[in-house]
C-alpha atoms as one frame of an Amber mdcrd trajectory, in Angstrom:
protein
 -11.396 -13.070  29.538 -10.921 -12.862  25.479  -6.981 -11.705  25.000  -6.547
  -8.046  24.288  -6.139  -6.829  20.970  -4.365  -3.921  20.015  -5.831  -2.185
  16.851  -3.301   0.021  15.750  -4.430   3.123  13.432  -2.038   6.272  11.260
  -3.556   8.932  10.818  -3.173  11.260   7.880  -5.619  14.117   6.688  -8.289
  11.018   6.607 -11.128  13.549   7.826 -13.578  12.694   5.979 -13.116   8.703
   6.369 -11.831   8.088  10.001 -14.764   8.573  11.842 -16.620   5.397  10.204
 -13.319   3.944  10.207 -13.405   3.810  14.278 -16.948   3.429  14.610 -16.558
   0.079  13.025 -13.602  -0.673  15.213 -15.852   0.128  18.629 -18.738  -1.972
  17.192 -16.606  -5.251  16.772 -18.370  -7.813  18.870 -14.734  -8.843  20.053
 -14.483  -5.913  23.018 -11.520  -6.342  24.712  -9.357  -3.879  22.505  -7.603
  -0.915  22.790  -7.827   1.417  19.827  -4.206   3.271  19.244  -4.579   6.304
  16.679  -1.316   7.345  15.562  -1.488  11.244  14.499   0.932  11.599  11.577
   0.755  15.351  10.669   2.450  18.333  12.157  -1.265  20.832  11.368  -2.859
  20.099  14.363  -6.623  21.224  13.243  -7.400  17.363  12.825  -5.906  16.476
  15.983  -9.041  18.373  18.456 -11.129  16.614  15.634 -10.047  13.021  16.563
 -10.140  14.115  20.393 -13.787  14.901  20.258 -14.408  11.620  18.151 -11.978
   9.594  20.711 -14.891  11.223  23.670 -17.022   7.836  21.540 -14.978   5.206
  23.649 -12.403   4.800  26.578 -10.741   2.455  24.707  -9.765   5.333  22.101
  -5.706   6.361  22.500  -4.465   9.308  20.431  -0.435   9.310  20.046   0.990
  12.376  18.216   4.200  11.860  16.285   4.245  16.038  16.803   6.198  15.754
  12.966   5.382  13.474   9.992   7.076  10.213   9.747   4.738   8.449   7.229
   2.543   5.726   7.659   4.981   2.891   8.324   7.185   4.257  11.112   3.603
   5.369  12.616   2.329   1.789  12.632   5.974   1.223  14.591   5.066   3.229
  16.941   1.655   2.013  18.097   3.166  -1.607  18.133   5.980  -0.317  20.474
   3.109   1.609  22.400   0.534  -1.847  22.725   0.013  -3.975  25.230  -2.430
  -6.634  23.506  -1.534 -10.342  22.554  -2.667  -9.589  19.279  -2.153  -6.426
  16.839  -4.757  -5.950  14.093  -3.557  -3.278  11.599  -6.424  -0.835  10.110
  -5.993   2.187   7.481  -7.897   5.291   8.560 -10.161   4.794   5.345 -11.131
   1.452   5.579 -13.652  -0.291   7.973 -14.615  -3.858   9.498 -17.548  -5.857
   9.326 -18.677  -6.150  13.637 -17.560  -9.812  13.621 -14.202  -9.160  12.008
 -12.010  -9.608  15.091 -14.263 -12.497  16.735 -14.196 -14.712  13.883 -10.515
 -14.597  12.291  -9.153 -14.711  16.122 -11.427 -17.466  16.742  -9.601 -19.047
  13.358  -6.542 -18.414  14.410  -6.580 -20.009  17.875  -8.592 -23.078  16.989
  -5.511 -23.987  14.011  -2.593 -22.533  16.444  -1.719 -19.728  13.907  -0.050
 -16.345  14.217  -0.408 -14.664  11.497  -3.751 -14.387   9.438  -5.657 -12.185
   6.671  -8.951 -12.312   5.116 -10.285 -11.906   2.009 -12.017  -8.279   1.540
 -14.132  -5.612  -0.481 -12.654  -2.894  -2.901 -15.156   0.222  -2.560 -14.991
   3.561  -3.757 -15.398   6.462  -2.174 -19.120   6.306  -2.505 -19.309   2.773
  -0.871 -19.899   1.033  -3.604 -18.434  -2.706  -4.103 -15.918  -2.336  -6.783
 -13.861  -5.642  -6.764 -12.794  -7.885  -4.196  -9.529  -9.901  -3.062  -9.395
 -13.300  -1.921  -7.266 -14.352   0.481  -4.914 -17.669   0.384  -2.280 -19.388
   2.408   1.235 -18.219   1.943   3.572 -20.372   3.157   6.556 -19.378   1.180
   8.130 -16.276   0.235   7.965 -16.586  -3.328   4.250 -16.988  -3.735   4.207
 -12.853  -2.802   7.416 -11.586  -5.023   5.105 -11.355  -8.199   1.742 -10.663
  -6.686   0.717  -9.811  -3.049  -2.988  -9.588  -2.455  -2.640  -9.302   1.035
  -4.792  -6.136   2.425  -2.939  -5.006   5.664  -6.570  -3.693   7.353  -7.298
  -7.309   6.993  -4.228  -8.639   8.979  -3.989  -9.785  12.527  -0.858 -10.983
  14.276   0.914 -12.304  17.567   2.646  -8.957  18.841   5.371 -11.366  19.918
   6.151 -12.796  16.067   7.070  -9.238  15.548   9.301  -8.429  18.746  11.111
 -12.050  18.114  11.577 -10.940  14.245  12.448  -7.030  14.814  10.149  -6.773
  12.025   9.338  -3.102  11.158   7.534  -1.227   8.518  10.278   0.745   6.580
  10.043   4.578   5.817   8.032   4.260   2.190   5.195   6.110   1.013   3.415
   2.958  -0.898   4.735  -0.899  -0.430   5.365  -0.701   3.464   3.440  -3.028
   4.593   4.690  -5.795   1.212   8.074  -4.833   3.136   7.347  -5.820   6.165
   5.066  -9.456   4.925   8.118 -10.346   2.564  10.368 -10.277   6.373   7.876
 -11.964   8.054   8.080 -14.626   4.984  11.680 -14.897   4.645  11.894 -15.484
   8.234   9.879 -18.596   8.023   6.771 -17.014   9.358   3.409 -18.262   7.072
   0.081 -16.092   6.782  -3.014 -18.569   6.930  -6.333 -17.198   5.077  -9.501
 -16.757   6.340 -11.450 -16.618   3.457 -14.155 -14.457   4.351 -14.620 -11.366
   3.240 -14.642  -8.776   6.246 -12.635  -5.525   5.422 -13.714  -3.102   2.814
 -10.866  -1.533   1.556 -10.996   1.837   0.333  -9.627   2.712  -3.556  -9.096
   6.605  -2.394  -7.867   8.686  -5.512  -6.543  10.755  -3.517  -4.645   8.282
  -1.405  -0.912   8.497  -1.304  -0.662   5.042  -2.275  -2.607   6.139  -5.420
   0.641   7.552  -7.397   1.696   5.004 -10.343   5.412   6.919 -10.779   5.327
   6.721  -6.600   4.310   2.771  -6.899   6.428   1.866  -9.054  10.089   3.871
  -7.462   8.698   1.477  -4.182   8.102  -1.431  -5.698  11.997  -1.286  -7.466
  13.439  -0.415  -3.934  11.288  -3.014  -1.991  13.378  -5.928  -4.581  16.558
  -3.666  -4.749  17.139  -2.710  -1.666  15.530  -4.434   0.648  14.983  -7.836
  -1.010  19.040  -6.887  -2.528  18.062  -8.311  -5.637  20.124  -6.865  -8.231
  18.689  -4.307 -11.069  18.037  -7.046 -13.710  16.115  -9.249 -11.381  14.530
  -6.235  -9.690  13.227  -4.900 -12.952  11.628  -8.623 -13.655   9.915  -8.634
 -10.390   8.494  -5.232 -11.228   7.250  -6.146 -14.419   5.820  -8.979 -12.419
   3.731  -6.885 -10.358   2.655  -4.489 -12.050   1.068  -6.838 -14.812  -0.339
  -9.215 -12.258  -2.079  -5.802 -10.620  -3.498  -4.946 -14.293  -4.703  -8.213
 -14.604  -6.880  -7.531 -11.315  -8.108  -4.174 -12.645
């Protein structure tokens, strides 16, 4: 039997995106999963919303935070709550190709790796291809400090890298997930790229990663505070970024 996969899902006033979100996560043609939706909002009118979609598949569990810890400490939570070999990490706006899981796990156990992403699709909200991202090997921590590509509904990882590495996603609005790669990095931990392009990743304007002022207060406290780079070297780093995202526009 294929090892399980746990596909771990927040949830945040996503109505109008999570259904095709999960639809592509029960079509994978990798079927050993469990699906763990992790309800993020204290209004509960979504919540009997996601129960009648979760009536799709068995494999479908709904955890309710019952308050609003963001999107990180959610993603915590359905980590601490699987029981798969693997987690694969998925936004409630963005969706798979069906062969996502079977090919990049089948990549990742014929080189022995535990951590991989893929290259993916930008879309709007109207589905339409907008840009793309391609993924590479990083093997060092310093080939993400002044760029990161990575697309976290591309990742898939060895639950047990994570336990080993008390890795967590930190309390952040935008920039949790470069948080929690840069750990993963500086603890000696590579991410090997399937270049392939099998997400489509959704460019919401209404997203709350979609706030420049709220970017850029992240990015300094990802380098400042949890990189403890001091403000000089933080403020280069930012600069860093932010042109190398502008670039990519």
């Amino acid at each position: 039997m294929d090892d399980l996969v746990s596909v771990i899902i927040p949830y945040y006033k996503k109505r109008n995106f999570i259904k095709e979100t999960i639809v592509s996560v029960i079509k994978q043609s990798y079927h050993h999963l469990e699906i763990l939706i992790i309800y993020d909002d204290t209004n509960l009118n979504d919540l009997e919303f996601l129960k009648e979609i979760s009536k799709l598949d068995n494999r479908i569990k709904i955890i309710n935070n019952n308050k609003r810890l963001g999107a990180g400490p959610s993603r915590n939570k359905g980590i601490e709550q699987s029981t798969g070999k693997y987690i694969a990490f998925i936004d409630a706006d963005d969706t798979w190709a069906p062969n996502k899981l079977k090919d990049q796990i089948a990549f990742m156990k014929k080189n022995k790796y535990q951590i991989s992403h893929t290259s993916y699709f930008i879309i709007d909200e109207k589905k339409k291809i907008i840009g793309q991202r391609k993924a590479r090997d990083l093997l060092s921590i310093n080939e993400i400090l002044r760029s990161c590509d990575i697309g976290l509904s591309t990742v898939i990882i060895e639950k047990k890298v994570i336990i080993k590495t008390s890795t967590k996603f930190p309390r952040l609005v935008t920039k949790e997930d470069f948080v929690f790669w840069l750990t993963l990095l500086k603890k000696n931990h590579k991410f090997y790229a399937y270049d392939n392009n099998l997400t489509n990743w959704t460019d919401s304007k209404n997203s709350l990663s979609s706030s420049t002022i709220r970017k850029l207060f992240d990015g300094f406290k990802v380098y400042n505070y949890y990189m403890d780079f001091n403000i000089i070297k933080s403020l280069y780093y930012l600069i860093c970024l932010s042109l190398n995202y502008l670039k990519k526009k």
